[in-house]
Backbone as ProteinMPNN parsed JSONL, in Angstrom:
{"seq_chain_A": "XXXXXXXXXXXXXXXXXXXXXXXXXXXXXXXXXXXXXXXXXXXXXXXXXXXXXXXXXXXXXXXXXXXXXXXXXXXXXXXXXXXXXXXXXXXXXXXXXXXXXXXXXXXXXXXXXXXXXXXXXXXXXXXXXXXXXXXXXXXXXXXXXXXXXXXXXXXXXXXXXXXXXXXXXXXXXXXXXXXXXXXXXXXXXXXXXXXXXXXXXXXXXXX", "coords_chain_A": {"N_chain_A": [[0.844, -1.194, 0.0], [0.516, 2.168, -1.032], [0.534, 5.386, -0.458], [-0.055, 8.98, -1.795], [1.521, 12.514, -1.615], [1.435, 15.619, -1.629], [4.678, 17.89, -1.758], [7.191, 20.562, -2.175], [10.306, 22.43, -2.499], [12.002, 23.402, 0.208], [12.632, 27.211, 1.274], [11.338, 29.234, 0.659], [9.357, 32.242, 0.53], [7.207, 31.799, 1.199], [7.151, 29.835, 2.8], [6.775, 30.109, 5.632], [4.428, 30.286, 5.763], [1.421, 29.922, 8.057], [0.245, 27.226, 6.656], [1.549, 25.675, 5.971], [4.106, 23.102, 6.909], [7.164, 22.561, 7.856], [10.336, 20.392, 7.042], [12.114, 17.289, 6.248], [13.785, 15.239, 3.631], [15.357, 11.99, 4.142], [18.078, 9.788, 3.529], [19.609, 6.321, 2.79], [20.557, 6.049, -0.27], [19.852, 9.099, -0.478], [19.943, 12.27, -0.701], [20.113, 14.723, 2.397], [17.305, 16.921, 2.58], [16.021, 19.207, 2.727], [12.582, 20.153, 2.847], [8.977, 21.814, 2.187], [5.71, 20.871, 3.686], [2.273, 20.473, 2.682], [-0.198, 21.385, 5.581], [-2.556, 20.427, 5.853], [-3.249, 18.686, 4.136], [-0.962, 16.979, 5.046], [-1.847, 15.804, 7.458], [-4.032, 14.271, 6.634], [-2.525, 12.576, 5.355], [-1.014, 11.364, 7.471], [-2.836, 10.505, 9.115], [-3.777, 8.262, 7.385], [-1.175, 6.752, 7.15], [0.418, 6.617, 8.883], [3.291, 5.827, 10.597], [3.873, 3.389, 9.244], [3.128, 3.165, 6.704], [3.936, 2.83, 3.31], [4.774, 6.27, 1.59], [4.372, 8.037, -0.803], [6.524, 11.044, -2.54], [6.146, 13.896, -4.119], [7.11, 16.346, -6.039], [9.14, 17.05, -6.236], [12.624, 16.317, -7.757], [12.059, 13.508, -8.649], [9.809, 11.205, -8.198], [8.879, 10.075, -4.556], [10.161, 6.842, -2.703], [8.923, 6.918, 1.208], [9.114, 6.782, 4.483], [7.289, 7.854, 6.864], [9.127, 8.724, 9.665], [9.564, 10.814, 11.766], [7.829, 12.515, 14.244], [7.713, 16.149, 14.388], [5.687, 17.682, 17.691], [3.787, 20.85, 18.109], [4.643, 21.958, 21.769], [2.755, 24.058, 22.525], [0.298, 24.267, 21.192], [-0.135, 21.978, 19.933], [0.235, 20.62, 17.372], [1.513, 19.766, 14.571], [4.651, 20.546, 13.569], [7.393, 19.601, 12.976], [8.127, 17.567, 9.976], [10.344, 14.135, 9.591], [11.031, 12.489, 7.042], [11.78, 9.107, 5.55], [13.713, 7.931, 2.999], [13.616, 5.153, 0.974], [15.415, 2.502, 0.219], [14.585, 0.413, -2.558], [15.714, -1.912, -3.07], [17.091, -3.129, -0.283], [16.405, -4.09, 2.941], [14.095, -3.047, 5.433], [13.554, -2.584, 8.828], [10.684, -1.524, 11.009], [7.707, -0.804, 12.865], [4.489, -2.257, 12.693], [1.113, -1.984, 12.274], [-1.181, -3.805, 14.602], [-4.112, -5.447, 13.725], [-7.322, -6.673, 14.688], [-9.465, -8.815, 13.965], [-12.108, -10.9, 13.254], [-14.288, -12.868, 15.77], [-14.16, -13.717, 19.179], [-14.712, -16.978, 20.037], [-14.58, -17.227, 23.147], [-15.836, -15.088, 24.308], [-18.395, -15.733, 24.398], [-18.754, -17.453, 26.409], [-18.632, -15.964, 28.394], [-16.03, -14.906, 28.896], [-13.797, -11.625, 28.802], [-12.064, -10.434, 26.266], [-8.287, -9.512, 26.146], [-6.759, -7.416, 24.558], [-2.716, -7.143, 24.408], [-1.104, -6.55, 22.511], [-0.595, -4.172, 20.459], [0.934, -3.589, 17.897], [3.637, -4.761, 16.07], [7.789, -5.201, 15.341], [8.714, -5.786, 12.623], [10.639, -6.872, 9.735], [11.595, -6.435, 6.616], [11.328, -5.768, 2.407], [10.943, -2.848, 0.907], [8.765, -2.809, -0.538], [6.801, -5.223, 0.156], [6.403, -4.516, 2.341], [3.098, -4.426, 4.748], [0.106, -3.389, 4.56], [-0.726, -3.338, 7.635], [-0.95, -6.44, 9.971], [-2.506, -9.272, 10.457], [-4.744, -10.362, 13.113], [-6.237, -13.136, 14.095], [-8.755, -12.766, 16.369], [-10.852, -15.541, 16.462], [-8.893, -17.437, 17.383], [-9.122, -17.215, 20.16], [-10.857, -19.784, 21.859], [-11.389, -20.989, 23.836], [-11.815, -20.197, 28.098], [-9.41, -20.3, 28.435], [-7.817, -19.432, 26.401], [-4.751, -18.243, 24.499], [-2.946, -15.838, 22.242], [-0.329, -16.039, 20.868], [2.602, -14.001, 19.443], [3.709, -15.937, 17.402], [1.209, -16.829, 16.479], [0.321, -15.341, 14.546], [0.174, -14.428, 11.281], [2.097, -13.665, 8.36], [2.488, -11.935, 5.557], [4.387, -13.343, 2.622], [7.75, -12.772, 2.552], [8.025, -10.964, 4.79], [8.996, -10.483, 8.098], [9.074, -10.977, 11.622], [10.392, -9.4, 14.111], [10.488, -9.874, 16.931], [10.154, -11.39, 20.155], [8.569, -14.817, 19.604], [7.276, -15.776, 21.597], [5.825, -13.772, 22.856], [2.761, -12.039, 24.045], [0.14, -11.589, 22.432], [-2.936, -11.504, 22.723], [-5.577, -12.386, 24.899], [-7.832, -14.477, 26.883], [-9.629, -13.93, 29.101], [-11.729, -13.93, 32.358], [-13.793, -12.108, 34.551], [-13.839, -11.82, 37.476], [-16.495, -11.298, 39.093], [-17.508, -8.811, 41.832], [-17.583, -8.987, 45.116], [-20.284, -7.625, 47.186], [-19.438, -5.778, 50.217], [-19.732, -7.3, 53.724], [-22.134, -5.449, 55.556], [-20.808, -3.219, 58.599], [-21.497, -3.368, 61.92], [-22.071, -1.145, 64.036], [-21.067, -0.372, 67.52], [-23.136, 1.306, 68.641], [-25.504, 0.713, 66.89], [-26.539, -1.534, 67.795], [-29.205, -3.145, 69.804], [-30.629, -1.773, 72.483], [-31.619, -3.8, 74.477], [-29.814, -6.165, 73.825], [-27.359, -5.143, 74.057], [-27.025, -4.431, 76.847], [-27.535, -7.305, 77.929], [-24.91, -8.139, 76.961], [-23.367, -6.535, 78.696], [-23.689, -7.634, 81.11], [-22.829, -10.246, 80.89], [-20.031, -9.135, 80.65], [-19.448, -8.542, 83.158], [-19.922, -10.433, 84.825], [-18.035, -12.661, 84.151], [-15.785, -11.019, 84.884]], "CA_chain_A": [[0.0, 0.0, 0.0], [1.501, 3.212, -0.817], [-0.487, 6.77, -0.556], [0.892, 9.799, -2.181], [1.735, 13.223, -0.796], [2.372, 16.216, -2.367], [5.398, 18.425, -1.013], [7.805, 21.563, -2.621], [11.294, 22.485, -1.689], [12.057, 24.435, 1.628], [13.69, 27.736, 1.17], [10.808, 30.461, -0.324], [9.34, 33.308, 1.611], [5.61, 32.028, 1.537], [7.26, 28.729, 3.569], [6.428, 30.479, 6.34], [2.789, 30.541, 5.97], [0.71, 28.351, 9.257], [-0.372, 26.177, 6.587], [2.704, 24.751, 5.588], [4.895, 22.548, 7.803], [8.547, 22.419, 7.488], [10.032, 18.62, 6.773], [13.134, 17.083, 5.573], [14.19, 13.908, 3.451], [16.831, 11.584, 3.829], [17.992, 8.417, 3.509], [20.945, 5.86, 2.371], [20.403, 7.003, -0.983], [19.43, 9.912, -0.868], [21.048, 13.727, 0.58], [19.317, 15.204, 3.373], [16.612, 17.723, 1.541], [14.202, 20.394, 2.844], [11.018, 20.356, 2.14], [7.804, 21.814, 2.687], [4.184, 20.267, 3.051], [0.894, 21.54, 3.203], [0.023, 21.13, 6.7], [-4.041, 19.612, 6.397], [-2.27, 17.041, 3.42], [-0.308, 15.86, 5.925], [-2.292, 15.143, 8.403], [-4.833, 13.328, 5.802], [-2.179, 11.371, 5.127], [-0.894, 10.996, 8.615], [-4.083, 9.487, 9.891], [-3.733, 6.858, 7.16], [-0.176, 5.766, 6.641], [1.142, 6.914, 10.535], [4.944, 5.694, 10.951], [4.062, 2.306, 8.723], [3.155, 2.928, 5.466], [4.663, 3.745, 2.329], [4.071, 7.437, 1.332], [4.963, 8.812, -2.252], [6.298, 12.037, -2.126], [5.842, 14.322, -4.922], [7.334, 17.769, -6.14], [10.886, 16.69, -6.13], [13.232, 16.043, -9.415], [11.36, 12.323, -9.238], [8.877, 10.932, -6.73], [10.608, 9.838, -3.757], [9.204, 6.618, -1.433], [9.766, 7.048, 2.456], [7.947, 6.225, 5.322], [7.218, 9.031, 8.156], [9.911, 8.67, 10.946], [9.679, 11.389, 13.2], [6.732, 14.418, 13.727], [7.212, 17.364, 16.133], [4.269, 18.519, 17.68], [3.896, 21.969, 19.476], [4.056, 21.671, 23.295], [1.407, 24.83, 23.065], [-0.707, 24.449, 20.197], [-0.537, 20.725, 19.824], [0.241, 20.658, 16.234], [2.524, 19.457, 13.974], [5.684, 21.217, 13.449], [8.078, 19.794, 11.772], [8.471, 15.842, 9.787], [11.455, 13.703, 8.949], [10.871, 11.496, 5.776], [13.26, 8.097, 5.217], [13.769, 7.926, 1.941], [13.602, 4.408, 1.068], [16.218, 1.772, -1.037], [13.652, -0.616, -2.464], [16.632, -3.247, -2.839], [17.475, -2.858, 1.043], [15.392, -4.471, 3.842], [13.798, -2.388, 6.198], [13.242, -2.934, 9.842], [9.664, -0.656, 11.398], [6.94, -1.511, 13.533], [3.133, -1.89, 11.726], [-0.059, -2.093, 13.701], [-1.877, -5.239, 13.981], [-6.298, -5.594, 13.348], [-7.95, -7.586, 14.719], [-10.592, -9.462, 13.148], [-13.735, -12.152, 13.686], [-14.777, -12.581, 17.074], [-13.565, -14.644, 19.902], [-15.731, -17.857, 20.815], [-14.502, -18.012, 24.247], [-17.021, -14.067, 24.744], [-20.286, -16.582, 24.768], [-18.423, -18.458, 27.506], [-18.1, -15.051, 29.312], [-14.963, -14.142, 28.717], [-13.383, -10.766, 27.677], [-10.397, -10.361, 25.189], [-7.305, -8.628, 26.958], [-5.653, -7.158, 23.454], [-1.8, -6.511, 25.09], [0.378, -5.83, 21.902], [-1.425, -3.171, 19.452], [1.83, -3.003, 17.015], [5.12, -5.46, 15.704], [8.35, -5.032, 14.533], [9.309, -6.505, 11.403], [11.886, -6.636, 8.658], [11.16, -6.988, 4.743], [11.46, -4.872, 1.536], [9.678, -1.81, 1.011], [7.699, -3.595, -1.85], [6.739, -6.351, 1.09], [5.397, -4.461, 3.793], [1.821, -4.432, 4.474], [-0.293, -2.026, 5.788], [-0.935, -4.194, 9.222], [-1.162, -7.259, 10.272], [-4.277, -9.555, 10.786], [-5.011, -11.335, 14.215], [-7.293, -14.087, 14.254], [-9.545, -13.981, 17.648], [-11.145, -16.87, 16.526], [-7.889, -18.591, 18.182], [-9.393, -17.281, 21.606], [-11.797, -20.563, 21.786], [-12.139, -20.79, 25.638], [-11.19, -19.36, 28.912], [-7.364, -20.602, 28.923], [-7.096, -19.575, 25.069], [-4.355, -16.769, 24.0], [-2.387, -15.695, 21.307], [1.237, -15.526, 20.446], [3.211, -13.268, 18.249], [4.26, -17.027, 16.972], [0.141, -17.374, 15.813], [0.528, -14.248, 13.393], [0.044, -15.027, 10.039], [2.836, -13.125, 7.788], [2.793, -12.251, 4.503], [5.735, -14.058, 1.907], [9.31, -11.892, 2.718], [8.249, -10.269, 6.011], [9.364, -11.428, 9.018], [8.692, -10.454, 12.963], [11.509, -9.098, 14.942], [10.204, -10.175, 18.454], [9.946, -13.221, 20.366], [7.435, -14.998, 18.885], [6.392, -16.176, 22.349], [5.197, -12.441, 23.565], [1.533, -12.557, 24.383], [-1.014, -10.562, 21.851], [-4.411, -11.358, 23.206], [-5.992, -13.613, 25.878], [-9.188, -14.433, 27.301], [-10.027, -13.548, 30.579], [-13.44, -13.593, 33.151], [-13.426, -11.247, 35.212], [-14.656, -12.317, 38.456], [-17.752, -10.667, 40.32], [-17.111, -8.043, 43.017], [-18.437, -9.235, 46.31], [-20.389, -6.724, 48.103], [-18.848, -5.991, 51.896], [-20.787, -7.204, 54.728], [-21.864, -4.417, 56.611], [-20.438, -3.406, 60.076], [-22.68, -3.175, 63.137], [-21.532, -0.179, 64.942], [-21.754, -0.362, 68.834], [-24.638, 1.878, 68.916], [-26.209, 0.174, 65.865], [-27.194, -3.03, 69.247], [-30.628, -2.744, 70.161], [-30.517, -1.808, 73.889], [-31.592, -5.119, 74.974], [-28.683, -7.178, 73.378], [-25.886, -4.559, 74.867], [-27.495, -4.814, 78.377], [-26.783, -8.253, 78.449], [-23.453, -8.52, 77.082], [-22.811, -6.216, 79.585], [-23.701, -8.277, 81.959], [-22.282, -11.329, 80.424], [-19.224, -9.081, 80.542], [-19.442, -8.092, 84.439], [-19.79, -12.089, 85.425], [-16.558, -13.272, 84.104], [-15.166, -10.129, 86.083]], "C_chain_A": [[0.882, 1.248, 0.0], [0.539, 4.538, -0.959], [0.639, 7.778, -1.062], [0.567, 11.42, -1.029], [2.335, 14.166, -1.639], [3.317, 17.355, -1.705], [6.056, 19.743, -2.477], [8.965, 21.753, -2.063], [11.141, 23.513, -0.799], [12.734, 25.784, 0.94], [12.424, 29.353, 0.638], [10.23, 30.8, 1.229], [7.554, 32.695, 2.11], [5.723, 29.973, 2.926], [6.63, 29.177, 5.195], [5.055, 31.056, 7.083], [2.602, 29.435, 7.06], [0.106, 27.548, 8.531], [0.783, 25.473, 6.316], [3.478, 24.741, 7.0], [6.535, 22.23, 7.038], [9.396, 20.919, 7.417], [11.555, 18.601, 6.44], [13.424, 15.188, 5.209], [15.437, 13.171, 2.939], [16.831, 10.106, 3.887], [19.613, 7.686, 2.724], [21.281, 6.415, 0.817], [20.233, 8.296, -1.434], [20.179, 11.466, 0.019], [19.445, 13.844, 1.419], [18.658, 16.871, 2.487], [15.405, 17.805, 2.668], [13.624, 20.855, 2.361], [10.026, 21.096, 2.722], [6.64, 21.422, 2.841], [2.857, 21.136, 3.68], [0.366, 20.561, 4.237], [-1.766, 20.35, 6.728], [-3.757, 18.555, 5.045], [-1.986, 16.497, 4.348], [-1.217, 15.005, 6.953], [-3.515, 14.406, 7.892], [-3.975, 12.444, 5.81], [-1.205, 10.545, 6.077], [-1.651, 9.925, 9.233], [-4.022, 7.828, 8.904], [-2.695, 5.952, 6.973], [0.323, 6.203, 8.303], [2.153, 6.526, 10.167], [5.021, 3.808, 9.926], [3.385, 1.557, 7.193], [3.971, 3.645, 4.408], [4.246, 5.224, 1.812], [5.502, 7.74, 0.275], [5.094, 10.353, -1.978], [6.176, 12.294, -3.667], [5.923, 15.779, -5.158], [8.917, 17.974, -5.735], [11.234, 16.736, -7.829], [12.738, 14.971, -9.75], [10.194, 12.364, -7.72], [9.964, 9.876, -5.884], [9.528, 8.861, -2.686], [9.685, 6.6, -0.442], [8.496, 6.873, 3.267], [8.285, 7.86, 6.778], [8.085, 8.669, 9.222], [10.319, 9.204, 11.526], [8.612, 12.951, 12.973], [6.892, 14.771, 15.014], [6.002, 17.553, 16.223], [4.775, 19.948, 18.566], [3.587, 21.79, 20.455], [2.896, 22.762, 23.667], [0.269, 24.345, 22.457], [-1.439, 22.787, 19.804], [-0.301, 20.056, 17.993], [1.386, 20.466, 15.241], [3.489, 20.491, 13.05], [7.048, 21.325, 12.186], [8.04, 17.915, 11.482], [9.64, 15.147, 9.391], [10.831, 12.18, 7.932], [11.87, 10.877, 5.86], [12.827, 7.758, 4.069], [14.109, 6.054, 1.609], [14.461, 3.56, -0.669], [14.99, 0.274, -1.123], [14.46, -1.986, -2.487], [16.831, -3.619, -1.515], [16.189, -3.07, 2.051], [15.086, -2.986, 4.819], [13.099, -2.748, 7.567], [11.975, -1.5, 10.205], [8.81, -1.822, 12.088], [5.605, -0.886, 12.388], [1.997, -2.427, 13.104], [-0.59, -3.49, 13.278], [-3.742, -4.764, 14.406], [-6.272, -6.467, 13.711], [-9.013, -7.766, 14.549], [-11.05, -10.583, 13.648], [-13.797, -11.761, 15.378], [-14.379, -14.098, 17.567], [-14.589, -15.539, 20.47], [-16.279, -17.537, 22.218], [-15.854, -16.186, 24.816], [-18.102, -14.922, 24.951], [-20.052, -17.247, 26.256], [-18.467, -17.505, 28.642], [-16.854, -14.887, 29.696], [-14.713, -13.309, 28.542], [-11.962, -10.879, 27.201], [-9.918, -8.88, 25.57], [-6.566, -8.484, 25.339], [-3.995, -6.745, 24.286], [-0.961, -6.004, 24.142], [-0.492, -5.276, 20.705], [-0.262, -3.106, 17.858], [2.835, -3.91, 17.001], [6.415, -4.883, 15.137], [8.598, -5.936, 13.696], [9.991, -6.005, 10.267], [11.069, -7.349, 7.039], [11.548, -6.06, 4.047], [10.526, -3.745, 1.178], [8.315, -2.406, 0.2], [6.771, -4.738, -1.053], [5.877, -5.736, 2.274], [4.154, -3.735, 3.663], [1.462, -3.69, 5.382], [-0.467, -2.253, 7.514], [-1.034, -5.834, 8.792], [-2.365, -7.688, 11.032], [-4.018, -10.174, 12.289], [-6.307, -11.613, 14.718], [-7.946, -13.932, 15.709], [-10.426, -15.002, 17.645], [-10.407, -17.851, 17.105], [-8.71, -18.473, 19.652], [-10.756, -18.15, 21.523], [-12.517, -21.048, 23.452], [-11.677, -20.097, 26.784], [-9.535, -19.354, 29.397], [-6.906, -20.4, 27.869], [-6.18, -18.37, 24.62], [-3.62, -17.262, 22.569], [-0.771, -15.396, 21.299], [1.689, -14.365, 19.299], [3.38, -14.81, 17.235], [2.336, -17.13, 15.722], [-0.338, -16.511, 14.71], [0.674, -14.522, 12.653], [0.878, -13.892, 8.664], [2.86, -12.983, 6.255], [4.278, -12.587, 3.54], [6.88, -12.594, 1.949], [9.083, -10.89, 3.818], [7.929, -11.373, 7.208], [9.315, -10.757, 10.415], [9.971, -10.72, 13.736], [11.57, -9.322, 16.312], [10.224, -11.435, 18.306], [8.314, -13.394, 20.313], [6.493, -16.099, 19.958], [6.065, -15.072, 23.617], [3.677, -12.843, 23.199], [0.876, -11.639, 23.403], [-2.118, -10.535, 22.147], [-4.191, -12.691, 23.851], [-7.401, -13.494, 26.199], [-9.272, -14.682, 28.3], [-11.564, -13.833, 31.483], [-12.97, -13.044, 34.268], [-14.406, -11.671, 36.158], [-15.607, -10.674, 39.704], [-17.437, -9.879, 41.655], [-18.225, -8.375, 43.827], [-18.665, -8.084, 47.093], [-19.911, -6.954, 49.762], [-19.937, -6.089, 52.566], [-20.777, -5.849, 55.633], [-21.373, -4.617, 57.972], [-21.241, -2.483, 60.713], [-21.911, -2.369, 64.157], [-22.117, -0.61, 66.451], [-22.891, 0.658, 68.844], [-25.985, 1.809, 67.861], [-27.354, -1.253, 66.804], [-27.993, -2.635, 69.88], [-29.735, -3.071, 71.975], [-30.326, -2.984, 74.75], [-30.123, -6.403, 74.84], [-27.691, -6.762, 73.856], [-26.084, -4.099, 76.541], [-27.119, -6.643, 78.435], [-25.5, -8.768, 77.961], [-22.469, -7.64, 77.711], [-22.81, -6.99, 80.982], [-23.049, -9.914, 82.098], [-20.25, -10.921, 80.345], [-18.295, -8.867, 82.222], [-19.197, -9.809, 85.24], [-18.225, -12.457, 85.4], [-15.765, -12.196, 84.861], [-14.745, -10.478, 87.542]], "O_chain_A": [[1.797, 1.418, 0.806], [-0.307, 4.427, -1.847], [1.848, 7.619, -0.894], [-0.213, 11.507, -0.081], [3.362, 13.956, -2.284], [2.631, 17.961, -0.882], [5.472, 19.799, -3.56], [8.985, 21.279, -0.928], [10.309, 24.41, -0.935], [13.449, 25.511, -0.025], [12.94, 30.421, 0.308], [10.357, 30.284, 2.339], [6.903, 33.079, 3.081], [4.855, 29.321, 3.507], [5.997, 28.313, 5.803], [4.714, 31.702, 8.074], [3.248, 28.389, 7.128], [-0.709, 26.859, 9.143], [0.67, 24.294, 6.653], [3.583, 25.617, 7.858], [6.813, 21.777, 5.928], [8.68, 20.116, 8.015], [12.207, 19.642, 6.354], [13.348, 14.233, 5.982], [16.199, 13.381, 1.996], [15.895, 9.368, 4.194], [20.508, 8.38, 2.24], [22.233, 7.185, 0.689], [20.426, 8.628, -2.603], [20.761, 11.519, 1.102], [18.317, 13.386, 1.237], [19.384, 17.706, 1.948], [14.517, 17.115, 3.168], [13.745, 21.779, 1.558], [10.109, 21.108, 3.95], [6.111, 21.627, 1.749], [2.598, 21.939, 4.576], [0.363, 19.34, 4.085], [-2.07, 19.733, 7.749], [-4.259, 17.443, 5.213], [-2.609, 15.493, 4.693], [-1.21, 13.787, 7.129], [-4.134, 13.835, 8.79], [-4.352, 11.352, 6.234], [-0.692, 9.465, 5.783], [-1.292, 8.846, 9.703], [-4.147, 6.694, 9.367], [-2.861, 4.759, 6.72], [0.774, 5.104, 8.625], [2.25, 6.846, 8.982], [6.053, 3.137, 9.952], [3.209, 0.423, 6.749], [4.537, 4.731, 4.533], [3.035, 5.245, 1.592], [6.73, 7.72, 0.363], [4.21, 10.983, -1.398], [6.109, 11.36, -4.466], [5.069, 16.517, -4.667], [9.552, 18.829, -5.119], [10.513, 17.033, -8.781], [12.672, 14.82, -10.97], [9.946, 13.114, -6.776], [11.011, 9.278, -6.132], [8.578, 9.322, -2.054], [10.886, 6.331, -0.467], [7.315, 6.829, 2.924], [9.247, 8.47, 7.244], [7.367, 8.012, 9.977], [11.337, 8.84, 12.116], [8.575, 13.881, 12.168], [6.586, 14.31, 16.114], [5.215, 17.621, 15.278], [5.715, 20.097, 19.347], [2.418, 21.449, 20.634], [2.197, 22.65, 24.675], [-0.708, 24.013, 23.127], [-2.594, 22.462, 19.532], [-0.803, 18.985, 17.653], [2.261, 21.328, 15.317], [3.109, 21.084, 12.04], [7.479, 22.09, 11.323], [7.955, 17.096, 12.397], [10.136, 15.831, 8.496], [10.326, 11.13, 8.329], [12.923, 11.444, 6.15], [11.69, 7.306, 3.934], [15.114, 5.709, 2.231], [14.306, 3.777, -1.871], [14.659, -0.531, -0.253], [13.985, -3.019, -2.016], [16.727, -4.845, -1.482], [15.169, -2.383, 1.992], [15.855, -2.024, 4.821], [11.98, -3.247, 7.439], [12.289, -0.424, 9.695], [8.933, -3.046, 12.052], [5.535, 0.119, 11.681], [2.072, -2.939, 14.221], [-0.53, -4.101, 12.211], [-4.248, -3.958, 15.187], [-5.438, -7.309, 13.379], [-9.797, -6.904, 14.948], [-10.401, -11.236, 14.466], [-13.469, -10.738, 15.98], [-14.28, -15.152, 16.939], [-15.351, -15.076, 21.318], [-17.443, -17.494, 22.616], [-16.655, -16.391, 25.728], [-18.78, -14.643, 25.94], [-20.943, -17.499, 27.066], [-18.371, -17.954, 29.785], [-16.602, -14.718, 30.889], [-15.347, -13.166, 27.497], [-10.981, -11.36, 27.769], [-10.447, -7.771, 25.498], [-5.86, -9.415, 24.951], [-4.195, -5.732, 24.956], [-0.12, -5.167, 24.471], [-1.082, -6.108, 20.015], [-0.705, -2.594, 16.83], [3.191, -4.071, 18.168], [6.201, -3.962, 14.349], [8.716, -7.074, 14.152], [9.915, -4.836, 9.892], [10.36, -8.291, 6.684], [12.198, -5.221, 4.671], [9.308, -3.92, 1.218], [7.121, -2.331, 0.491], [5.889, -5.196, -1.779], [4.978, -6.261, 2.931], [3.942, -2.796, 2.896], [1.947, -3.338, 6.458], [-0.329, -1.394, 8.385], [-1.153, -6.316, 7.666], [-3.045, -7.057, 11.84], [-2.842, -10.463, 12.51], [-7.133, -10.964, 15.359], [-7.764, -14.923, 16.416], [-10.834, -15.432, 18.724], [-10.886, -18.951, 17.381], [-8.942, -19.51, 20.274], [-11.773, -17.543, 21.187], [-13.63, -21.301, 23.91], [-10.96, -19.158, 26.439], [-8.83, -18.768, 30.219], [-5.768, -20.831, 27.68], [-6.832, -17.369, 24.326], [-3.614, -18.348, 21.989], [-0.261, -14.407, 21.826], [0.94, -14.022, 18.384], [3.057, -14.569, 16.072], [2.329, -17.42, 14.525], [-1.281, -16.859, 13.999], [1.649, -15.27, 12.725], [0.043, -13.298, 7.982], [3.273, -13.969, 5.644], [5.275, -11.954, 3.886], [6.644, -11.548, 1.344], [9.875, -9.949, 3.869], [7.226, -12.374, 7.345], [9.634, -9.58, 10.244], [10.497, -11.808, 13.971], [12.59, -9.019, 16.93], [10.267, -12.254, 17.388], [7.344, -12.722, 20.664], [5.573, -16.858, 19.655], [6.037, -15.294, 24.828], [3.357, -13.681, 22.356], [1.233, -10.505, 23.722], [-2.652, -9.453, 21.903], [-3.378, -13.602, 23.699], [-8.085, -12.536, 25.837], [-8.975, -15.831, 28.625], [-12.544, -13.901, 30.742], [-11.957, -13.382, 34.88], [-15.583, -11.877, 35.862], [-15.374, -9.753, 40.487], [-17.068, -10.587, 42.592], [-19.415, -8.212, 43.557], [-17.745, -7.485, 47.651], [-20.0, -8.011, 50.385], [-20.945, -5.407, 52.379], [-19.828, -5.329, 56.22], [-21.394, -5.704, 58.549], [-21.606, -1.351, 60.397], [-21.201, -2.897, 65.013], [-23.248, -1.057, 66.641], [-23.769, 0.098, 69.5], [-27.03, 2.459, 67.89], [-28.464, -1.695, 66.509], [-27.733, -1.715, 70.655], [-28.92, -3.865, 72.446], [-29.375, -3.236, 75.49], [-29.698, -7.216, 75.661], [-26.864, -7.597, 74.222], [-25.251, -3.495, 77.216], [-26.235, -6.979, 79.223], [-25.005, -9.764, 78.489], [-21.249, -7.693, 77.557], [-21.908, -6.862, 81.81], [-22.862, -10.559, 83.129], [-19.367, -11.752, 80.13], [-17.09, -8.972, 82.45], [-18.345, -10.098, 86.08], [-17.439, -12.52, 86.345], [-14.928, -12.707, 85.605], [-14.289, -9.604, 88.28]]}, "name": "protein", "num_of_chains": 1, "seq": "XXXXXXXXXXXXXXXXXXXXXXXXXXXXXXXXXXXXXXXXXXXXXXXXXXXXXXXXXXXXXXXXXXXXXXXXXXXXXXXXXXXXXXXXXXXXXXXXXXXXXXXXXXXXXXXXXXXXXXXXXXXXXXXXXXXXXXXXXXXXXXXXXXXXXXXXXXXXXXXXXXXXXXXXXXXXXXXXXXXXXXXXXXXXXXXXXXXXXXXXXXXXXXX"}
């Protein structure tokens, strides 16, 4: 999956407009080059490629692919500042993390279970041409209340490969047990008269 993106070089007087964001791309191939992008582009194409898809740039001497690897934000405003583009050798593996989906539904919910998701994201290694927008995970594996998932039960497409141990936990199925209400406590002046008259007197005997 690759989305495009269109950009301009850094360096003119209108760079300095609040819609444009300031940027730069680099890579083994490639020099280190400032750019500018228009700042509600980006964040269209922020929301859909984040830090693990391919993104075409566009408004260079060729189009250039690279994947997003690093956005300032403003600590006032909240807003993106500045981006660093990696310019990408499609011969040359590439190590990144991609998010994982999960998909169908887990048996062991009818049983009263819920599904604990714990790892939202992988790393893995492949060729730019190779890596996929996410990764799937089956909860149909979660079939009863002792059923989880491995990184190991991840289903990979041909030339990418998972950089973790492939016996880290990704989902489980849980029941969450019932909160017992507290018995109340019977304050001493909660004891009907009668009952603390004679265990006063029951307390005066053994005296």
């Amino acid at each position: 999956m690759t989305v495009k993106l269109a950009i301009q070089p850094r360096g003119k007087k209108k760079d300095n407009k609040a819609d444009l964001i300031s940027a730069v791309v680099y890579g083994p191939k490639h020099p280190s080059t400032p750019i500018a992008v228009d700042r509600k582009e980006f964040d269209k194409v922020f929301k859909v490629a984040g830090e693990s898809v391919i993104v075409e740039l566009n408004g260079l001497a060729k189009p250039v692919e690279v994947l997003i690897k690093g956005v300032d934000f403003s600590p006032v405003r909240g807003e993106v500042i500045h981006v660093d583009f990696y310019a990408l050798d499609k011969n040359k593996e590439i190590t990144t993390d991609i998010q994982l989906h999960f998909i169908n539904e887990a048996p062991s919910t009818k049983l009263g279970a819920v599904v604990n998701k714990v790892l939202h994201e992988v790393t893995v290694t492949c060729k730019p041409d190779d890596l996929p927008a996410h990764l799937d995970v089956d909860l149909a594996l979660l079939v009863n209340l002792e059923s989880k998932i491995h990184v190991s039960d991840i289903v990979c497409p041909k030339g990418v490969k998972i950089e973790q141990d492939l016996e880290d936990m990704v989902a489980l199925s849980e029941l969450i047990a019932e909160e017992k209400e507290p018995e109340p406590v019977i304050a001493a002046a909660d004891v009907p008269a009668e009952k603390k008259g004679k265990a006063e007197v029951e307390e005066g005997e053994k005296a």
